[in-house]
C-alpha positions as CSV (number, residue, x, y, z in Angstrom):
1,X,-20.2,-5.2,-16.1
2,X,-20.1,-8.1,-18.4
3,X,-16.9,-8.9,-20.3
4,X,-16.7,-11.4,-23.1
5,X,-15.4,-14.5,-22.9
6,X,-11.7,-14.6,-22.9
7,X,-11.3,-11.0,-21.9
8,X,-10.4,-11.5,-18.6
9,X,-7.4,-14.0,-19.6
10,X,-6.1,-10.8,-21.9
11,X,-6.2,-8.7,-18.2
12,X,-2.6,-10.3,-17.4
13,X,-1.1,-9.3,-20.7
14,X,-1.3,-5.8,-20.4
15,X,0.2,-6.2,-17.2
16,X,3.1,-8.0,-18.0
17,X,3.5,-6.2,-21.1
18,X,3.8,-3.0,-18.8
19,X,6.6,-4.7,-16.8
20,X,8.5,-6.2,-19.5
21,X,8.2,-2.5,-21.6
22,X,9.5,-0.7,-18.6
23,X,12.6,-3.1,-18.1
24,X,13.5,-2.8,-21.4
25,X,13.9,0.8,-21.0
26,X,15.6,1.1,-17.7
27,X,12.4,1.2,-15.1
28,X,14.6,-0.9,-12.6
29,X,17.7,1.3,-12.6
30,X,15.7,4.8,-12.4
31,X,12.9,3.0,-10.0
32,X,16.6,2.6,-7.5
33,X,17.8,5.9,-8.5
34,X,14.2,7.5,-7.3
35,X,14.4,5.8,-4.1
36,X,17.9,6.6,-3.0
37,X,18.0,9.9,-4.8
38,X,17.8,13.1,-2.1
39,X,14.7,14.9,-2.7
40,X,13.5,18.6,-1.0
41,X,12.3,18.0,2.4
42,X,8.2,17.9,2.7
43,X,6.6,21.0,4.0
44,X,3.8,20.3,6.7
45,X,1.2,19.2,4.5
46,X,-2.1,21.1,4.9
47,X,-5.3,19.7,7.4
48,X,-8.4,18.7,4.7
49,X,-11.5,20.0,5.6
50,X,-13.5,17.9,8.2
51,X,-11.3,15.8,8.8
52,X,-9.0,15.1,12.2
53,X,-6.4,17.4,13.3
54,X,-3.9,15.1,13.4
55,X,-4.9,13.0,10.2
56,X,-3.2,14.9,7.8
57,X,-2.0,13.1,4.3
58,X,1.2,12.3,5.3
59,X,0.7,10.9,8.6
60,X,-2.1,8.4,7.1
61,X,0.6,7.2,5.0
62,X,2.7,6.9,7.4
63,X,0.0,4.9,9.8
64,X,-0.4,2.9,6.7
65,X,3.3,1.8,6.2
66,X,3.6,0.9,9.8
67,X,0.4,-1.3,10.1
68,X,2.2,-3.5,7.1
69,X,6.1,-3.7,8.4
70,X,3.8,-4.6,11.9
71,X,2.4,-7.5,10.2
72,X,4.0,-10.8,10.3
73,X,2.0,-11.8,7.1
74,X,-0.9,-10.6,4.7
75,X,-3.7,-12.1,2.8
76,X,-6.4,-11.1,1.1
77,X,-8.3,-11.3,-2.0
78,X,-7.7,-9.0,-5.5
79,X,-9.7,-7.8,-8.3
80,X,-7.2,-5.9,-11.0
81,X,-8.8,-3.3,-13.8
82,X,-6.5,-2.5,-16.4
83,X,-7.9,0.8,-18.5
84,X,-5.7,1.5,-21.8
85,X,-6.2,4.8,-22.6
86,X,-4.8,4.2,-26.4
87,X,-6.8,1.2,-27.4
88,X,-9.9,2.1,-25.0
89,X,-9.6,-1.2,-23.0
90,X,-11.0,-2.3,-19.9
91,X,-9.4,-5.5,-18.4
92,X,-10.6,-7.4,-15.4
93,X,-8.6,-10.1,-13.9
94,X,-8.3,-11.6,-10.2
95,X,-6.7,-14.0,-7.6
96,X,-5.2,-14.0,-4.3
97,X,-2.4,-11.9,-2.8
98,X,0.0,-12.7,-0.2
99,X,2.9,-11.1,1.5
100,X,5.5,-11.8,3.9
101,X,8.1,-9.4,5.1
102,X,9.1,-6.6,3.1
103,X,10.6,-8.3,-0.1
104,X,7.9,-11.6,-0.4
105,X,4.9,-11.0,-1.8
106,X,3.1,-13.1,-4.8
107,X,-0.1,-12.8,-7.0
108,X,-1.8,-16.0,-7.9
109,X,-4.2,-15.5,-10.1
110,X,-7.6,-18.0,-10.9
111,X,-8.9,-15.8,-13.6
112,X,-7.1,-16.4,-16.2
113,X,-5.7,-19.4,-14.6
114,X,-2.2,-20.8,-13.5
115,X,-0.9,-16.9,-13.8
116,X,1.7,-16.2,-11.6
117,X,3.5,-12.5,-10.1
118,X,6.4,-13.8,-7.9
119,X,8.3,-11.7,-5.7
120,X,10.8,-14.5,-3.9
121,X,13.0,-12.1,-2.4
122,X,15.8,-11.7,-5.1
123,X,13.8,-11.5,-7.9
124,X,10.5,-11.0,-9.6
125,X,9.0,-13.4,-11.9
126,X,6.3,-13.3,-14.6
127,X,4.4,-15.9,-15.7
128,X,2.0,-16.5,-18.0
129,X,0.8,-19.2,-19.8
130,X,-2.6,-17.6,-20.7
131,X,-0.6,-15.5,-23.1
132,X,2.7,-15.9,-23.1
133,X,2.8,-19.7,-23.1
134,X,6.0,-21.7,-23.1
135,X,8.0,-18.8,-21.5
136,X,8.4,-17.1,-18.2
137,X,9.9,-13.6,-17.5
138,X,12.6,-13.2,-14.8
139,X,12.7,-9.5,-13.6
140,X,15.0,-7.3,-11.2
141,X,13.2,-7.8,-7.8
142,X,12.9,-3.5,-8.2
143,X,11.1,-3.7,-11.0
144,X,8.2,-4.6,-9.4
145,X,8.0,-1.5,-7.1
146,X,4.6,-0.3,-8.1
147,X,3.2,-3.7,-6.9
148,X,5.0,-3.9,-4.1
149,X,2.9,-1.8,-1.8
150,X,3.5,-2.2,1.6
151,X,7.8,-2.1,1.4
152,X,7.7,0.0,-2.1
153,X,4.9,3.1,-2.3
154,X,4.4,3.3,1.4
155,X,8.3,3.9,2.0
156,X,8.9,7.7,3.1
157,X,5.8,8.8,1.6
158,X,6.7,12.7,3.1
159,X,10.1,12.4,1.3
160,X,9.2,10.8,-2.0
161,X,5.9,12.3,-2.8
162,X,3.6,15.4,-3.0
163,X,0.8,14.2,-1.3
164,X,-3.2,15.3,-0.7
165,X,-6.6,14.2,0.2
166,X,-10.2,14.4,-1.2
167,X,-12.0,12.9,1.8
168,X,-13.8,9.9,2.9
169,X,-15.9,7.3,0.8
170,X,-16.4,3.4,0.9
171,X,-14.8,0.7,-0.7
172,X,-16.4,-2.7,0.2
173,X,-18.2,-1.6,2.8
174,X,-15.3,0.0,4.5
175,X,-14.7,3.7,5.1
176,X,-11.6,5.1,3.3
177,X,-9.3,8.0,2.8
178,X,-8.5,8.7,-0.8
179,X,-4.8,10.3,-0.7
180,X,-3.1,11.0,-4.1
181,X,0.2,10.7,-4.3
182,X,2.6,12.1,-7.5
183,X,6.6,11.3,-7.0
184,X,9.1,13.8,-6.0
185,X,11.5,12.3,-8.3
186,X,11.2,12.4,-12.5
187,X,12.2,9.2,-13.0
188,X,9.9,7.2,-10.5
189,X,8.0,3.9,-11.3
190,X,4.8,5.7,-11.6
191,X,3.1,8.7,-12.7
192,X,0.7,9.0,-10.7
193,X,-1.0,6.8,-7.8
194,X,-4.2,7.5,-5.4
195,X,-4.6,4.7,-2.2
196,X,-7.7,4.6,-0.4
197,X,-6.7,3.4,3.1
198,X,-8.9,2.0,5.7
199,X,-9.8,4.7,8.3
200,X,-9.7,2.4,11.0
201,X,-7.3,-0.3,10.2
202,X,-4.9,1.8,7.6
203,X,-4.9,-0.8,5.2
204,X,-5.2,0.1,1.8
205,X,-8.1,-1.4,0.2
206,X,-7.7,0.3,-3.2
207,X,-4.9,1.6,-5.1
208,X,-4.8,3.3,-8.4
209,X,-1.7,3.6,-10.5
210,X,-0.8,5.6,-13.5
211,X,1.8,4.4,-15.6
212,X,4.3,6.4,-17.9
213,X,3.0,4.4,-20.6
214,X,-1.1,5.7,-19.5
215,X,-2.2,3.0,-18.6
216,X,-4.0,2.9,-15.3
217,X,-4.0,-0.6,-13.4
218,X,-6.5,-0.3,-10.4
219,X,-5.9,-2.9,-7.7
220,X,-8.7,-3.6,-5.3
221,X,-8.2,-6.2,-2.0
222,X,-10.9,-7.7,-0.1
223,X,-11.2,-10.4,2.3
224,X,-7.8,-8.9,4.3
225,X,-6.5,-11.3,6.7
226,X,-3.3,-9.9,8.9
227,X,-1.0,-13.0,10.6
228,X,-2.8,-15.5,8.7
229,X,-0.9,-19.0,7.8
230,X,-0.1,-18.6,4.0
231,X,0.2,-21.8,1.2
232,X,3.6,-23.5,1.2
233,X,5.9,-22.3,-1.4
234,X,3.5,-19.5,-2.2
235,X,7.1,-17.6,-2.4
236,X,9.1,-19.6,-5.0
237,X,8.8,-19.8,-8.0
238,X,10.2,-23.1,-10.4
239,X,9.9,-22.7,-13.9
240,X,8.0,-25.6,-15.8
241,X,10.0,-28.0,-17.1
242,X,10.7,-27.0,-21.0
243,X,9.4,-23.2,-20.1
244,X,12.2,-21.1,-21.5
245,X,13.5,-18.4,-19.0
246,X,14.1,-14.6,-20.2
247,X,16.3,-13.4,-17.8
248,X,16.3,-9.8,-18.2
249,X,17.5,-9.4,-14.5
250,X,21.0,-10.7,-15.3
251,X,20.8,-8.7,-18.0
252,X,19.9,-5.4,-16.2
253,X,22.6,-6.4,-13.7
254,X,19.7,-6.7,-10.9
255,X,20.1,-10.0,-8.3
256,X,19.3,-12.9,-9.3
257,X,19.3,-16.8,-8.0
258,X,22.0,-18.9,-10.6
């Protein structure tokens, strides 16, 4: 697919656009709420046909989360689709992720260029200069739980969601497991997600995410590289000298650095 020029620098937008909309409206205190709220325990979830006995939704999840709190550091290359439903959009940006540990994890995006998704540890910034130039968002670290795959979405997956499976396909070569996953709780950071996690590694390779505003923002990694060394500072994030700072995560009472 061909996209005009300029197209891809307008991919970010909707993204931060998504995060910013959801802050405003309280996505960081009911994205807590979900995850400390009690839900109804999980019945067993059902075998899919043809495959493993003892592969059932749940327990790839599960094999998932502990193949990313087992690794010491990740890498890998991203491609990000962002379909908008109202205004028939389809958005294509990409970059490299990294992650650290269950609270570091940081998109750097090459196209458009200079964009940054920060997750130091305290708090998650959003920056921009493709679109939003002169200004950078400063977030509640929660509210970017959707992103935050490994310590977020693959947290007590039997708890937090109703989960099932369609079977395997491929996704860059590699044999996958599409599990859909919608939350137990009302006011979670997503409508709707499916992963498509590596058979033999667990690694998710793809993830699909439907936002409460429809939006769908597709995530896909390649190039995965487990205990690799990672850039220096890839983790912190200083605003640009004569960048203004929104600081909505003071003003949503979530942590932030002074």
């Amino acid at each position: 697919m061909t996209l005009r020029p300029g197209v891809a620098r307008r991919g970010i937008r909707g993204a931060i656009g998504v995060a910013m909309l959801g802050a405003a409206v309280g996505l960081v205190t009911a994205t807590a709420q979900a995850q400390s709220n009690t839900a109804t325990p999980a019945t067993t979830p059902s075998v899919v046909p043809g495959l493993r006995n003892d592969a059932t939704p749940v327990a790839l999840l599960e094999r998932a989360g502990r193949a990313y709190k087992g690794a010491r550091t990740l890498r890998a290359a991203f491609t990000q689709e962002l379909e908008n439903p109202r205004t028939r959009t389809h958005l294509l940006s990409r970059g490299e992720f990294f992650q650290k540990g269950s609270k570091l994890f940081a998109f750097r995006f090459n196209e458009p260029a200079d964009d940054r998704i920060v997750s130091d540890g305290q708090v998650l910034w959003l920056y921009s200069p493709s679109t939003a130039r002169g200004q950078v968002f400063k977030l509640p670290r929660t509210a970017g739980a959707s992103l935050d795959i490994a310590s977020s979405v693959l947290t007590d997956p039997a708890r937090r969601y109703t989960v099932t499976a369609t079977g395997d396909t491929s996704v860059e070569g590699r044999t996958v497991r599409a599990l859909h996953l919608v939350p137990r709780a009302p006011n979670a950071s997503f409508m709707r997600a499916t992963l498509w996690i590596d058979t033999e590694s667990a690694l998710v390779r793809r993830a699909a995410f439907t936002e409460a505003t429809g939006l769908v923002r597709t995530l896909t990694f390649t190039s995965i590289r487990i205990g690799s060394s990672l850039p220096r500072g890839v983790f912190t994030f200083t605003p640009p000298e004569g960048v203004r700072v929104i600081d909505q995560a003071a003003m949503l009472g979530g942590s932030a650095r002074p």
